[in-house]
N, CA, C and O atoms as a Maestro MAE file, in Angstrom:
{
 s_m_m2io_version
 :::
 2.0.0
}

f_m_ct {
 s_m_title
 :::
 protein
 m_atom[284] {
  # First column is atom index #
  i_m_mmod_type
  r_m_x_coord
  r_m_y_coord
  r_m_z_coord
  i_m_residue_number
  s_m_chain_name
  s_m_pdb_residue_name
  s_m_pdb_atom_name
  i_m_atomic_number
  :::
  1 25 119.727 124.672 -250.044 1 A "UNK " " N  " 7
  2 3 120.675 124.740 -248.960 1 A "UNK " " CA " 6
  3 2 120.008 124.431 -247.614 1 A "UNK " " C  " 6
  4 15 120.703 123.962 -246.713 1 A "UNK " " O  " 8
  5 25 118.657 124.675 -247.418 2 A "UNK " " N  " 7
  6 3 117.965 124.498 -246.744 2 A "UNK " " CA " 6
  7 2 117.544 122.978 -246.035 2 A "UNK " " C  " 6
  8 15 117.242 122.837 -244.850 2 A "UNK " " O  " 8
  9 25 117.590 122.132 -246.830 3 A "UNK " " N  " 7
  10 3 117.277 121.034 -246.510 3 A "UNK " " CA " 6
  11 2 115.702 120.772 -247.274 3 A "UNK " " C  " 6
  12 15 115.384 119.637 -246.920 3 A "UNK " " O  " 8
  13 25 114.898 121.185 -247.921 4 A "UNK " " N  " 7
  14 3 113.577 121.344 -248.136 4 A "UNK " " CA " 6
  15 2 113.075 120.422 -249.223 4 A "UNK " " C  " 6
  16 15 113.210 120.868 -250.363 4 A "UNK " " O  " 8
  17 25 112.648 119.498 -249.131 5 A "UNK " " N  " 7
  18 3 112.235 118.646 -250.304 5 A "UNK " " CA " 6
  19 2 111.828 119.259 -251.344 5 A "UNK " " C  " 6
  20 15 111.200 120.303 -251.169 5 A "UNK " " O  " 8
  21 25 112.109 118.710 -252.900 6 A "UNK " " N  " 7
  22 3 111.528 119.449 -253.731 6 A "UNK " " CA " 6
  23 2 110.407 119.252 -253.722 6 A "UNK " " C  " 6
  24 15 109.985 118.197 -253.248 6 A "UNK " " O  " 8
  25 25 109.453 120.325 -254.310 7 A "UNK " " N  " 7
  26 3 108.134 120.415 -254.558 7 A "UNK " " CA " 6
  27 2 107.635 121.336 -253.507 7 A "UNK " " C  " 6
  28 15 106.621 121.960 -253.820 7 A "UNK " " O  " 8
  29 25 108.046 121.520 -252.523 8 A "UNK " " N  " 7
  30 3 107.658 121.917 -251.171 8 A "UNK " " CA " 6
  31 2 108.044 123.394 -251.578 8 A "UNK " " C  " 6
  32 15 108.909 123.636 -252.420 8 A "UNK " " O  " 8
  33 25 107.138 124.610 -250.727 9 A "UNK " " N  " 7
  34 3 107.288 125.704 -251.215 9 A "UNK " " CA " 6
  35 2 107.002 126.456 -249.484 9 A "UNK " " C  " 6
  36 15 106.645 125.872 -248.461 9 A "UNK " " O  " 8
  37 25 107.275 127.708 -249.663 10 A "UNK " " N  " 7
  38 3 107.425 128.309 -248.555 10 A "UNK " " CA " 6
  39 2 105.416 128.399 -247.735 10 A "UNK " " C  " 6
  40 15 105.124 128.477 -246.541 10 A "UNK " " O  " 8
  41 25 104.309 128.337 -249.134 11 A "UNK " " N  " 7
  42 3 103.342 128.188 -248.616 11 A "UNK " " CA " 6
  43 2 102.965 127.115 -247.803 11 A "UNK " " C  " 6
  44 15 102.310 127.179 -246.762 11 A "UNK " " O  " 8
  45 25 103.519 125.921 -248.463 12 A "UNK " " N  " 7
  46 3 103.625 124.255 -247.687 12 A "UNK " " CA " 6
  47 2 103.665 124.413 -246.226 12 A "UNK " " C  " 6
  48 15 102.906 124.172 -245.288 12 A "UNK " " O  " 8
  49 25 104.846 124.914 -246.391 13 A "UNK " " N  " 7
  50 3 105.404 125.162 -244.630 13 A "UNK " " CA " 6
  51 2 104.538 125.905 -244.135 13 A "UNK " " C  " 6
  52 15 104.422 125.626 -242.941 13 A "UNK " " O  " 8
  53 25 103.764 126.834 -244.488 14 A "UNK " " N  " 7
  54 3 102.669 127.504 -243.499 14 A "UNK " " CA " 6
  55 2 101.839 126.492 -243.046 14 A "UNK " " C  " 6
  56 15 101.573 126.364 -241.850 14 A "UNK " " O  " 8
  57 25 101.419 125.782 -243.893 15 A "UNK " " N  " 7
  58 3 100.062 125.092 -243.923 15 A "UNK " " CA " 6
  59 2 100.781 123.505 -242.765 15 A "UNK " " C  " 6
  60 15 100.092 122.637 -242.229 15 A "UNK " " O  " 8
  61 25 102.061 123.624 -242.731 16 A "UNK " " N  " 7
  62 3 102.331 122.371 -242.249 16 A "UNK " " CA " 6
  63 2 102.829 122.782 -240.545 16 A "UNK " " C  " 6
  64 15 103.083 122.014 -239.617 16 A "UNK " " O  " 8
  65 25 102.842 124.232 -240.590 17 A "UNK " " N  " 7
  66 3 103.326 125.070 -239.002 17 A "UNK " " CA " 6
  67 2 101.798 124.861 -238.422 17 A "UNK " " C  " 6
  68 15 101.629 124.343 -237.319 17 A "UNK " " O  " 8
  69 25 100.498 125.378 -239.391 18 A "UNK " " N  " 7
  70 3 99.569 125.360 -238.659 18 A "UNK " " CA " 6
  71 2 98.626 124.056 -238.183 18 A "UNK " " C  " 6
  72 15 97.699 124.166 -237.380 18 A "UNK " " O  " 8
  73 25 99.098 122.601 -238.927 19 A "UNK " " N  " 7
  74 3 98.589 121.676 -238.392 19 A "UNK " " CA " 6
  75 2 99.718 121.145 -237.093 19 A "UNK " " C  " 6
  76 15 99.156 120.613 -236.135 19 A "UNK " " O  " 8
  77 25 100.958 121.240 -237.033 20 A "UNK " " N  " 7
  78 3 101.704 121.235 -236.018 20 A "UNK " " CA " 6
  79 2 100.969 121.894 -234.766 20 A "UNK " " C  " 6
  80 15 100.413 121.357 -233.808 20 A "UNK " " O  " 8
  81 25 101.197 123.578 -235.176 21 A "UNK " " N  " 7
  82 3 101.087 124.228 -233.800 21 A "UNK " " CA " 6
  83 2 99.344 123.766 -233.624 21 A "UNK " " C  " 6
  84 15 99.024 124.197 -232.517 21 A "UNK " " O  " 8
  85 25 98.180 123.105 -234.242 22 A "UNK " " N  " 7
  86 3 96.937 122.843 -233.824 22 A "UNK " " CA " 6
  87 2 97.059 121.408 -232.757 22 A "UNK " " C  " 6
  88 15 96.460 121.092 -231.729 22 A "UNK " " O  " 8
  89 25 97.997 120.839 -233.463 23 A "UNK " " N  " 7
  90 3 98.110 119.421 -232.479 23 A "UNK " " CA " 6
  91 2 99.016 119.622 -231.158 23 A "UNK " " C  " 6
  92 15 98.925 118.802 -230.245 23 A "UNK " " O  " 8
  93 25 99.491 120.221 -231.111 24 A "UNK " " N  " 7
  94 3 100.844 120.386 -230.358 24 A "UNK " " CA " 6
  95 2 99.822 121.583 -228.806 24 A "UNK " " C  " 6
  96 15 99.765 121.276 -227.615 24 A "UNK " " O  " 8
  97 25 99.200 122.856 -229.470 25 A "UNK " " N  " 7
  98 3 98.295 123.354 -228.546 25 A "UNK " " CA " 6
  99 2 96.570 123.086 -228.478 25 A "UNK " " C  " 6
  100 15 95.787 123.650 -227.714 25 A "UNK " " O  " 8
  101 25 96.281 122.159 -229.413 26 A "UNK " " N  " 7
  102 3 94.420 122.116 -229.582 26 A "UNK " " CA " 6
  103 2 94.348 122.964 -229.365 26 A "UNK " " C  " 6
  104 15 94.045 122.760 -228.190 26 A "UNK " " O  " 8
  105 25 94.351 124.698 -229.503 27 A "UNK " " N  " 7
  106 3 93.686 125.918 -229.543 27 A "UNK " " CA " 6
  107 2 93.801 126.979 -231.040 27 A "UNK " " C  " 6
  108 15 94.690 127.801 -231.263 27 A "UNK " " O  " 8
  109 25 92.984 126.753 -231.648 28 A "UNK " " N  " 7
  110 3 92.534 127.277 -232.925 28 A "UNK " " CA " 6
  111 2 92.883 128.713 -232.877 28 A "UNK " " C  " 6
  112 15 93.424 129.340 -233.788 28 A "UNK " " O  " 8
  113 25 92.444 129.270 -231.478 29 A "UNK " " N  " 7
  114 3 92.658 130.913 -231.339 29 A "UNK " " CA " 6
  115 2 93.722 130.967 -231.450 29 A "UNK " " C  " 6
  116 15 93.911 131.811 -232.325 29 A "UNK " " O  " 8
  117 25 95.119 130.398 -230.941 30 A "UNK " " N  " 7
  118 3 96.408 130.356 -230.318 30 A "UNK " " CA " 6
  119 2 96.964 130.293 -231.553 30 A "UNK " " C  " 6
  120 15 97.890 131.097 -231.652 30 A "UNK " " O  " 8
  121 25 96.710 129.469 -232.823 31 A "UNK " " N  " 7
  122 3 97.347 128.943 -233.998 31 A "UNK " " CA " 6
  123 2 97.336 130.421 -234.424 31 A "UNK " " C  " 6
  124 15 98.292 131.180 -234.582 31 A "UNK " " O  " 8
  125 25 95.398 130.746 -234.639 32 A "UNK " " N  " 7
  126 3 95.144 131.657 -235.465 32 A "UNK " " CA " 6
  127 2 96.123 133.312 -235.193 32 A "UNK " " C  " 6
  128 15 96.219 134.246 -235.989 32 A "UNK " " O  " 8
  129 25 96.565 133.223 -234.180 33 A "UNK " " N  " 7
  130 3 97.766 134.402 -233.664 33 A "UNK " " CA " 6
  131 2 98.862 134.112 -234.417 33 A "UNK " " C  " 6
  132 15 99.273 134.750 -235.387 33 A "UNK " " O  " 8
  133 25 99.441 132.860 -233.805 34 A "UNK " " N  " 7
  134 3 100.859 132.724 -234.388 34 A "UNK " " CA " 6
  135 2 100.906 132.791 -235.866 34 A "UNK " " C  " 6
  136 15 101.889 133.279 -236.424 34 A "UNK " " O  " 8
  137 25 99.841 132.302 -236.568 35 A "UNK " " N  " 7
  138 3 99.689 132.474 -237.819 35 A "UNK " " CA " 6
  139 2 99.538 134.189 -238.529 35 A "UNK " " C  " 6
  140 15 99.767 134.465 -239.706 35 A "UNK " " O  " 8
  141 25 99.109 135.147 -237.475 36 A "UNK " " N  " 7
  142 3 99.147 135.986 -238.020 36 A "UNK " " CA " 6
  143 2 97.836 136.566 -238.550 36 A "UNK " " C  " 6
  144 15 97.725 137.749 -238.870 36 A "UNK " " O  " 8
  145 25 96.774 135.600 -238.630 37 A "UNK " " N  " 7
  146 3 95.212 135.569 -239.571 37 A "UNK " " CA " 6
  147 2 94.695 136.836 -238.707 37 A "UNK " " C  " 6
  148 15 94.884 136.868 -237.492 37 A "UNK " " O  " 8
  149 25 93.925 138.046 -239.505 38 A "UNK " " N  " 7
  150 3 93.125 138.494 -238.750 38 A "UNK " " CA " 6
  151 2 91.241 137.936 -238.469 38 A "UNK " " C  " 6
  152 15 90.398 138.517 -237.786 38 A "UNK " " O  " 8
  153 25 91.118 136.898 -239.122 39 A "UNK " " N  " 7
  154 3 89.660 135.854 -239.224 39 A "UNK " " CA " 6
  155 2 89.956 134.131 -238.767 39 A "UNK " " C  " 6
  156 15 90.885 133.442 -239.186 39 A "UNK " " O  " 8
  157 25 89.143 133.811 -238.038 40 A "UNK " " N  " 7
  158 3 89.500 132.546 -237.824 40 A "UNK " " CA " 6
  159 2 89.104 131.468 -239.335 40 A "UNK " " C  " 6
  160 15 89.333 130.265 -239.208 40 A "UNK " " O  " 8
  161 25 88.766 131.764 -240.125 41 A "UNK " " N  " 7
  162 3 88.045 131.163 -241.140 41 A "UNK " " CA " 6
  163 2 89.476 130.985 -242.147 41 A "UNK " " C  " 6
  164 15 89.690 129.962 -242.797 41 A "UNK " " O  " 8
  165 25 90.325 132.099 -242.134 42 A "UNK " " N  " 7
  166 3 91.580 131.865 -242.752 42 A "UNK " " CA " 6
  167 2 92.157 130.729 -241.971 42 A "UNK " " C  " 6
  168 15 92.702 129.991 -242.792 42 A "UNK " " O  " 8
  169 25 92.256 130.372 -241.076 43 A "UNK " " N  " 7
  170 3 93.038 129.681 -240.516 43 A "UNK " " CA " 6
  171 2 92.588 128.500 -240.272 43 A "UNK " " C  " 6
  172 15 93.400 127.615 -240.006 43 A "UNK " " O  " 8
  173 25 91.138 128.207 -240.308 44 A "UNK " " N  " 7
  174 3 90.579 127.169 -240.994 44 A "UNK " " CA " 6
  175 2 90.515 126.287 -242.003 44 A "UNK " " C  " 6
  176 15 90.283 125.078 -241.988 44 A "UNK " " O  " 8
  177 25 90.834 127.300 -243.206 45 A "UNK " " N  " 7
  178 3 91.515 126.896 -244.529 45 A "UNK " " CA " 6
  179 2 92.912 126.528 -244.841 45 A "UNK " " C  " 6
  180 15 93.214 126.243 -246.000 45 A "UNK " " O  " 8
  181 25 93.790 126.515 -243.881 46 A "UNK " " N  " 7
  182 3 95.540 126.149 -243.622 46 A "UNK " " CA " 6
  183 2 94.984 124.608 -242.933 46 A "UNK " " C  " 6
  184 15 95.645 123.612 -243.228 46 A "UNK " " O  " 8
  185 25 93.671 124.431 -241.949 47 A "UNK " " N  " 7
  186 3 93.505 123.445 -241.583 47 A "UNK " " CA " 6
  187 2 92.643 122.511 -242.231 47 A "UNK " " C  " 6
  188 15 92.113 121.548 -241.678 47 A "UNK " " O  " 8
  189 25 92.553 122.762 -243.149 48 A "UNK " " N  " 7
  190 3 91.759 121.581 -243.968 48 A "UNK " " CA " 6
  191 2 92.269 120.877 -244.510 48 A "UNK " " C  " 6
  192 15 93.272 121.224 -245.133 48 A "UNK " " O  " 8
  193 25 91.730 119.271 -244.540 49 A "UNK " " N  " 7
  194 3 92.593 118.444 -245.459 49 A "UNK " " CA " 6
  195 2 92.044 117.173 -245.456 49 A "UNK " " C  " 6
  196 15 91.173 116.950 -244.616 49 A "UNK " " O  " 8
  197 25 92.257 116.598 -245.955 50 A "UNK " " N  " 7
  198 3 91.551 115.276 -247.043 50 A "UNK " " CA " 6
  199 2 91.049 114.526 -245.793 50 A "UNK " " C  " 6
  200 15 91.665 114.257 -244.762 50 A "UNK " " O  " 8
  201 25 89.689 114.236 -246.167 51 A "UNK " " N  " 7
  202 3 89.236 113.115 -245.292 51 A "UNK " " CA " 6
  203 2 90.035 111.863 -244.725 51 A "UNK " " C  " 6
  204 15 90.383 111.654 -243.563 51 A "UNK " " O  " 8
  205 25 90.179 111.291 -245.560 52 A "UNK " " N  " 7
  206 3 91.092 109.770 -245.181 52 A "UNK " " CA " 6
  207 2 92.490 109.732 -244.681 52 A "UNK " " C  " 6
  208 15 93.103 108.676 -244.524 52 A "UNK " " O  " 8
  209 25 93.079 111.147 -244.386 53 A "UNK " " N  " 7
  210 3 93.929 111.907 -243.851 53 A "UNK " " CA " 6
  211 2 93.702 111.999 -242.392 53 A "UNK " " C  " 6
  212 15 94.431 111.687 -241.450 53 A "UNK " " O  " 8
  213 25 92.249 112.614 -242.448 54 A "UNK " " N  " 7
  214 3 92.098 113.095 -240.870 54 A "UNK " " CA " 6
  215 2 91.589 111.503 -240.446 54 A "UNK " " C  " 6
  216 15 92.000 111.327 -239.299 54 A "UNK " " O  " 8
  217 25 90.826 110.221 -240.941 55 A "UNK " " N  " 7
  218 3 90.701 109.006 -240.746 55 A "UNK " " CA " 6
  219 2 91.330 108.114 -240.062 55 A "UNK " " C  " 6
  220 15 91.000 107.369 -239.140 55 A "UNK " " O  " 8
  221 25 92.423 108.318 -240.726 56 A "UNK " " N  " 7
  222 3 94.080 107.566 -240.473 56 A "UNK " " CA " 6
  223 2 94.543 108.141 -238.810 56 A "UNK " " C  " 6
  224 15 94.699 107.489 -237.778 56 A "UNK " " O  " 8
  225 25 94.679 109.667 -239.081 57 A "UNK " " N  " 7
  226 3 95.494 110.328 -237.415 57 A "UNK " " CA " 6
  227 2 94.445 109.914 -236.683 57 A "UNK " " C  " 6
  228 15 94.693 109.140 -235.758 57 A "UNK " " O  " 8
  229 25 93.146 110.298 -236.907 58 A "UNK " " N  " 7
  230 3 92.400 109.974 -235.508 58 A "UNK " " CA " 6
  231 2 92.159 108.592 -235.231 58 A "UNK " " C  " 6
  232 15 91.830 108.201 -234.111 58 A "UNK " " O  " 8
  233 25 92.354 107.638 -236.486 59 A "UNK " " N  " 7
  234 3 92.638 106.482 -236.204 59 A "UNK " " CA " 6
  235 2 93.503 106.056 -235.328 59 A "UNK " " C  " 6
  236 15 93.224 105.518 -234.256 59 A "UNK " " O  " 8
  237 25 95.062 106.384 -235.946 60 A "UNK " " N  " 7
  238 3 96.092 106.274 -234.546 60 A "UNK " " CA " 6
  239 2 95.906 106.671 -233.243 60 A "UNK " " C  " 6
  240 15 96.128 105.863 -232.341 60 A "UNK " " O  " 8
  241 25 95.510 107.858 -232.985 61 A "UNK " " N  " 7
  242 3 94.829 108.763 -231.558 61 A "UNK " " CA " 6
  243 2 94.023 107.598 -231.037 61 A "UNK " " C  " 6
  244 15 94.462 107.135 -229.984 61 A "UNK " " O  " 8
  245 25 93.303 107.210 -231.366 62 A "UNK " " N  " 7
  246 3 91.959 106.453 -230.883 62 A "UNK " " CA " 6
  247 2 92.191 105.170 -230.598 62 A "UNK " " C  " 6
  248 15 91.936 104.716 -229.483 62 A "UNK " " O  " 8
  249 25 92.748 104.379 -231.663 63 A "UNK " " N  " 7
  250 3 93.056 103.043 -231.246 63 A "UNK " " CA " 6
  251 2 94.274 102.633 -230.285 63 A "UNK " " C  " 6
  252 15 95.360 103.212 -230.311 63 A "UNK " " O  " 8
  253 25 93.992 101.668 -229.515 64 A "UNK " " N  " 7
  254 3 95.291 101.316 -228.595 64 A "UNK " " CA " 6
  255 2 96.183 100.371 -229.742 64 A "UNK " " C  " 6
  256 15 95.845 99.515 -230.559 64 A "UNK " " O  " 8
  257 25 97.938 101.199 -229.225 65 A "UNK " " N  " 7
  258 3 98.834 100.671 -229.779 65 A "UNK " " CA " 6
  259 2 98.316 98.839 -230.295 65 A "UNK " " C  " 6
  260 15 98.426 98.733 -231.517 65 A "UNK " " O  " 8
  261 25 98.080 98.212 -229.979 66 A "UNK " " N  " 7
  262 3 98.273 96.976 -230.301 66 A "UNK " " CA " 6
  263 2 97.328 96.647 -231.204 66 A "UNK " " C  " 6
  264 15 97.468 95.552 -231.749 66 A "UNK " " O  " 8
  265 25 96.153 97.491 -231.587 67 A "UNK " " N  " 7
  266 3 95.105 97.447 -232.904 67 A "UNK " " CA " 6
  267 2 95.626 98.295 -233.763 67 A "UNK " " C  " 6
  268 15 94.578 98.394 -234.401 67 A "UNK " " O  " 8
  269 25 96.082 98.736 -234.121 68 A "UNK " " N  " 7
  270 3 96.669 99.964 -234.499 68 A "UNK " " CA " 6
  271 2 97.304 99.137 -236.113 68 A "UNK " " C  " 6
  272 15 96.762 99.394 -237.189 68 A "UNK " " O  " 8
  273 25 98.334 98.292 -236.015 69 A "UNK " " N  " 7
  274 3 98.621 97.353 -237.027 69 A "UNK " " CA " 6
  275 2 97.704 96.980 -237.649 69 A "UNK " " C  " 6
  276 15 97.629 97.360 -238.817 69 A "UNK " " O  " 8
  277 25 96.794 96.208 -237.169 70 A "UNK " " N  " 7
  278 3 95.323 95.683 -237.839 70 A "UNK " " CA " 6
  279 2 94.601 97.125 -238.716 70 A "UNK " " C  " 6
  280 15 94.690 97.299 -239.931 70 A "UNK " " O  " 8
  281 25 93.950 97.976 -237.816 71 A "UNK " " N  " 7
  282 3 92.848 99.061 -238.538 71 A "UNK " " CA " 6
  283 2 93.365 99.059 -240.354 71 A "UNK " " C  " 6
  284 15 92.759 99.754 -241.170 71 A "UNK " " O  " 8
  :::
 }
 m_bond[283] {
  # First column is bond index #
  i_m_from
  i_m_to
  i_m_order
  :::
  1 1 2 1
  2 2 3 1
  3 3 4 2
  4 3 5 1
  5 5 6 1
  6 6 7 1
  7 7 8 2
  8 7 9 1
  9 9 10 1
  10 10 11 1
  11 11 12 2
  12 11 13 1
  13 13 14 1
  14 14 15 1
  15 15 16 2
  16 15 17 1
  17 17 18 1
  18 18 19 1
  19 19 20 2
  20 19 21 1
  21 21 22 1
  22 22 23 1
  23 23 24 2
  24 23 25 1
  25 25 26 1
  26 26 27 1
  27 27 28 2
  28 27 29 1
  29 29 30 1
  30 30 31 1
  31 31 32 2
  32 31 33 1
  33 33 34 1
  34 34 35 1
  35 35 36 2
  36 35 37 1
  37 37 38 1
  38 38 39 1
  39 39 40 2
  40 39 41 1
  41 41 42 1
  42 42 43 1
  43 43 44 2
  44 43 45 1
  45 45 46 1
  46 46 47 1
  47 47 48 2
  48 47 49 1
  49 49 50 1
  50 50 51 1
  51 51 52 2
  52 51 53 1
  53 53 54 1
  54 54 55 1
  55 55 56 2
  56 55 57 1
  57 57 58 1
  58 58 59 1
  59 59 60 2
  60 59 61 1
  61 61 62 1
  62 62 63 1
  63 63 64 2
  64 63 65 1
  65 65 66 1
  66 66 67 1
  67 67 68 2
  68 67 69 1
  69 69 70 1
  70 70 71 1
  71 71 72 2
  72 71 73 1
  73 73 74 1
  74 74 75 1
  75 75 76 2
  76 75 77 1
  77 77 78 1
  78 78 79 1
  79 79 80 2
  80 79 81 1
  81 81 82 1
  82 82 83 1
  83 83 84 2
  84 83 85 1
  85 85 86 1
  86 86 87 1
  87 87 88 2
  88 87 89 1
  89 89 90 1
  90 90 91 1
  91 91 92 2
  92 91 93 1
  93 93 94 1
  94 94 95 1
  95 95 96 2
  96 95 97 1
  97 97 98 1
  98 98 99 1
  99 99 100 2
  100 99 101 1
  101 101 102 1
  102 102 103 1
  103 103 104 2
  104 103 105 1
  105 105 106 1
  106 106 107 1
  107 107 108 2
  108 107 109 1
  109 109 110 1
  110 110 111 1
  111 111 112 2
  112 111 113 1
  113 113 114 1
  114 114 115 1
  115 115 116 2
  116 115 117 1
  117 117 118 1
  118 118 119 1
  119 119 120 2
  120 119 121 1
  121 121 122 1
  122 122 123 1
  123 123 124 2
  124 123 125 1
  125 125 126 1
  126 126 127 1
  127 127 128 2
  128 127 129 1
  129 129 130 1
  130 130 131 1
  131 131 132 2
  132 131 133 1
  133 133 134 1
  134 134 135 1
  135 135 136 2
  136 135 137 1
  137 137 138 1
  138 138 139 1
  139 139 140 2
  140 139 141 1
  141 141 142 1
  142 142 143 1
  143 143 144 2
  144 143 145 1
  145 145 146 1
  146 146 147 1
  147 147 148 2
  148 147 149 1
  149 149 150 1
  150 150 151 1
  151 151 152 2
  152 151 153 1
  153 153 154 1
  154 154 155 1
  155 155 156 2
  156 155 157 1
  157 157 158 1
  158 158 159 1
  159 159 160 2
  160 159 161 1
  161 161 162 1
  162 162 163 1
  163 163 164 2
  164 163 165 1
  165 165 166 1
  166 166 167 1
  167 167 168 2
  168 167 169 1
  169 169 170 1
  170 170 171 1
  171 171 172 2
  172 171 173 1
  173 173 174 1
  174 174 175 1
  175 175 176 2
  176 175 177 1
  177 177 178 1
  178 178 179 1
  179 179 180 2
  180 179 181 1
  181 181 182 1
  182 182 183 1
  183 183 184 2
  184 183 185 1
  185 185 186 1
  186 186 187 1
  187 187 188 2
  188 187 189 1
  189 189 190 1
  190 190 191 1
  191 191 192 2
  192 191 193 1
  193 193 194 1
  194 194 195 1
  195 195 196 2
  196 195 197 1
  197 197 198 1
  198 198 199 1
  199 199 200 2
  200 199 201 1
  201 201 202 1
  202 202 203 1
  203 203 204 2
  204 203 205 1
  205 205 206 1
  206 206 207 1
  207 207 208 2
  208 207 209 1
  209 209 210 1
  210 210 211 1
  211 211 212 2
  212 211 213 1
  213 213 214 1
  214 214 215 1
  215 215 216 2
  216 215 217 1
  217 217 218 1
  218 218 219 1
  219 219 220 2
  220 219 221 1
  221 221 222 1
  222 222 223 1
  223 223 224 2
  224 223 225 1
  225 225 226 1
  226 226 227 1
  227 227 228 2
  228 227 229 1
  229 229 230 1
  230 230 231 1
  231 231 232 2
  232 231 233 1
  233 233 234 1
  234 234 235 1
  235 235 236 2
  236 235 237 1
  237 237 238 1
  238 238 239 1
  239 239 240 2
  240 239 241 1
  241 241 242 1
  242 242 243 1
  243 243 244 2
  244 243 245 1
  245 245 246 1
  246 246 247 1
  247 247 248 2
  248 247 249 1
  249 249 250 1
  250 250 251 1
  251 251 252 2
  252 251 253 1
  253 253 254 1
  254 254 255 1
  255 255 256 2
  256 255 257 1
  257 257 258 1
  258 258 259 1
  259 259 260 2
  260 259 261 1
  261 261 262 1
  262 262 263 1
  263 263 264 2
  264 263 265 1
  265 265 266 1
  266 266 267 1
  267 267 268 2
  268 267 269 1
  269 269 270 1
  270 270 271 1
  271 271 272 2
  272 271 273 1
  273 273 274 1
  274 274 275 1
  275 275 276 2
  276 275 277 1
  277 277 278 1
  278 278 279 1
  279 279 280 2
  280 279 281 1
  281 281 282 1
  282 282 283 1
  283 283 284 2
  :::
 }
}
């Protein structure tokens, strides 16, 4: 009823609030609140994720729009 793709589970959405709220504030402490974590190391582990993942975004970040097609 939700709208929620299958496969997707209520843990998903944690893990997908805390790479949001990391990009949205760059403050790890700030996430690690809203998240609730009493260790920053938990909240480290919501932020981990596949190399060629983080490759790609900081790819986009980095390159100017018009290389961006090419990379």
């Amino acid at each position: 009823m939700a709208g929620v793709a299958d496969g997707k589970t209520l843990h998903s959405l944690r893990h997908t609030f805390a790479a949001r709220a990391l990009t949205e504030t760059r403050n790890i402490q700030m996430v690690k609140q809203l998240m609730g974590h009493q260790d920053i190391h938990t909240t480290e582990i919501y932020l981990n994720f596949p190399i060629d993942y983080l490759k790609e975004v900081i790819g986009e970040v980095l390159l100017p729009a018009s290389k961006r097609a090419i990379a």
